[in-house]
C-alpha positions as CSV (number, residue, x, y, z in Angstrom):
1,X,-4.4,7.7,-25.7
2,X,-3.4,7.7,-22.4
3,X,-7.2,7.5,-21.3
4,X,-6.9,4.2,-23.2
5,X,-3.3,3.1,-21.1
6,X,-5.0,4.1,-18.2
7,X,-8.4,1.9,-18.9
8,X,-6.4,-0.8,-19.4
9,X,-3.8,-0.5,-16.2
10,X,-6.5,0.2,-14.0
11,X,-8.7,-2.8,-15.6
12,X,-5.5,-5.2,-15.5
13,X,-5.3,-4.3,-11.4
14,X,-8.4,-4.5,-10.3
15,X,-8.0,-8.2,-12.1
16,X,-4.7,-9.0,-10.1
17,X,-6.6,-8.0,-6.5
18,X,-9.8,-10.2,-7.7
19,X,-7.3,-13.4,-8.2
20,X,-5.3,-12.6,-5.4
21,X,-8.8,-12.3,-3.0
22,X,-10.0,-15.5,-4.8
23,X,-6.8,-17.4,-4.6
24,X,-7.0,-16.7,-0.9
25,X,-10.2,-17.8,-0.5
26,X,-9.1,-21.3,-2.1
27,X,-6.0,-21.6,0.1
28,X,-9.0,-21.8,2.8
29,X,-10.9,-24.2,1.2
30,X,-8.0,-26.5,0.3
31,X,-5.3,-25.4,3.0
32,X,-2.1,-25.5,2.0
33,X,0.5,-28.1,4.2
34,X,1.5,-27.1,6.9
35,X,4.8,-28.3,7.8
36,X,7.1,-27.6,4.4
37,X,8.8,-24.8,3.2
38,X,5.8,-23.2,0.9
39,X,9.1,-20.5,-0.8
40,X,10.5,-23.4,-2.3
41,X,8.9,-23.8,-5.8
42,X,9.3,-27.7,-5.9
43,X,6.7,-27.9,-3.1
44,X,4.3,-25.4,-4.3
45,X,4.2,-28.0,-7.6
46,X,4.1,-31.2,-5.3
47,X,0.8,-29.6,-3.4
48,X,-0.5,-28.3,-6.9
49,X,0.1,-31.5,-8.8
50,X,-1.7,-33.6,-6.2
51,X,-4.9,-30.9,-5.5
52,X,-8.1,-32.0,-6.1
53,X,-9.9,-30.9,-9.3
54,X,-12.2,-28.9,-7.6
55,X,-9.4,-26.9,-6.3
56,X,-8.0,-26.2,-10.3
57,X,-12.0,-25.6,-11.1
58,X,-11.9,-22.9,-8.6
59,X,-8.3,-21.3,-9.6
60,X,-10.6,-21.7,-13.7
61,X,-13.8,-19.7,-12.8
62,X,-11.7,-17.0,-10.8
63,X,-9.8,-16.6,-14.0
64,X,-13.2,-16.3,-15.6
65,X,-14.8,-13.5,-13.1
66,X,-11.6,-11.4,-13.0
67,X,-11.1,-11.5,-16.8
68,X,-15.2,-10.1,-16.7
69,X,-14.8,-7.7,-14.3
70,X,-11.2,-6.2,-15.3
71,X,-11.8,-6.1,-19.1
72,X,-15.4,-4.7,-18.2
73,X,-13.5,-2.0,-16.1
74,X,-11.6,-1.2,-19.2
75,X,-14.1,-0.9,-21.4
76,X,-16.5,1.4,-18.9
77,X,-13.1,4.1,-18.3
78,X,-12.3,4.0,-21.7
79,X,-14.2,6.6,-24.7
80,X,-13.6,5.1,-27.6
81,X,-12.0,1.5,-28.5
82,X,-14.3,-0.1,-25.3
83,X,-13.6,-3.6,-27.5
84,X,-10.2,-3.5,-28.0
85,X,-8.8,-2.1,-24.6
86,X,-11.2,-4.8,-23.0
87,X,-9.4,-7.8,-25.1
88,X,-6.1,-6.1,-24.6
89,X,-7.0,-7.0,-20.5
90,X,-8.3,-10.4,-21.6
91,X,-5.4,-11.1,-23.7
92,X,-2.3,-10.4,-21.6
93,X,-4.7,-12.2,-18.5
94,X,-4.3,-15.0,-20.7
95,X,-1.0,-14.6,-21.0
96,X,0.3,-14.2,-17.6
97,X,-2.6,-17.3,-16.2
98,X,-1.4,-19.8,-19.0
99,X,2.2,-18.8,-17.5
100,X,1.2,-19.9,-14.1
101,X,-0.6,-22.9,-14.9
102,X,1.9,-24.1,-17.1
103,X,4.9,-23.1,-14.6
104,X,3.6,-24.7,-11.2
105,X,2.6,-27.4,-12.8
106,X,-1.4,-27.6,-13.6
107,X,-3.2,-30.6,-15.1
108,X,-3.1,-30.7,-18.8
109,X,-6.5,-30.6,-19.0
110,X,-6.5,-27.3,-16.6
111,X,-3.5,-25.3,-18.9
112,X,-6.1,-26.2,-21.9
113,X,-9.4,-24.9,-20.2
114,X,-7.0,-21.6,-19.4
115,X,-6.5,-20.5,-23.0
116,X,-10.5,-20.5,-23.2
117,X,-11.1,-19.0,-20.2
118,X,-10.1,-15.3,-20.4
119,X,-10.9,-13.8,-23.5
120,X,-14.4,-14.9,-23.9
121,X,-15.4,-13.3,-20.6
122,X,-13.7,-9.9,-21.3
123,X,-15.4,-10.0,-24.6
124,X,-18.6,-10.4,-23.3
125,X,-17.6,-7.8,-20.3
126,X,-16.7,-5.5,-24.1
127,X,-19.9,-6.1,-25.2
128,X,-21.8,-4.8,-22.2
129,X,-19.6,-1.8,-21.8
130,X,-20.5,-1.2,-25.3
131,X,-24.5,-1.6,-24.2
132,X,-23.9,0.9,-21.2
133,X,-22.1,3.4,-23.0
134,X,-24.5,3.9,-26.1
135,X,-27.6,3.9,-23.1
136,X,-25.9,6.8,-22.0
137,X,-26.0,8.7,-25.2
């Protein structure tokens, strides 16, 4: 049991570094401005509402990899229920990243994409923790 807690913690935070390094990486690419107050939550939605789509593509597919690679963690530190503890990652992911798209203010179309774009990818990270650990055997 606490094997199982501990898959999933660990899985959950090597997640939250993954979108934190990627989120920095498109802060880079699509710099934020400059001259406003960037602790004031009306201007974090102002430069959010009016990003390019590219930039909400980006924010998507790092959702996607750090869903992979945090439920994969999960199910690789786990011994038994690789599946579950790997959707348990995928599914409060989801939870939190719909949370943040919906709260500063996303695109309609990017909140939508966001339900989808978690739990697929840590089942499929399930999945090939499954495939490892029965190679080991």
């Amino acid at each position: 049991m606490l094997r199982n807690i501990l898959s999933v913690t660990i899985g959950l935070l090597v997640s939250f570094v993954v979108i934190m390094l990627g989120e920095g990486i498109s802060y880079n690419i699509f710099p934020l401005p400059a001259s406003n107050n960037l602790s004031d939550p009306d201007v974090m939605k102002n430069y959010i509402m009016n990003a390019p789509a590219a930039f909400h593509i980006i924010i998507l597919v790092l959702y996607c990899i750090s869903s992979f690679i945090g439920a994969f963690m999960a199910s690789v530190i786990t011994i038994n229920k690789k599946m579950t503890n790997a959707i348990t990652v995928g599914g409060i992911l989801m939870g939190l990243g719909v949370f943040n798209l919906v709260s500063l203010s996303h695109p309609t179309w990017a909140i939508i994409c966001g339900l989808f774009a978690f739990i697929p990818f840590a089942y499929l990270a399930g999945l090939l923790g499954l495939k490892i650990s029965t190679k080991k055997k």
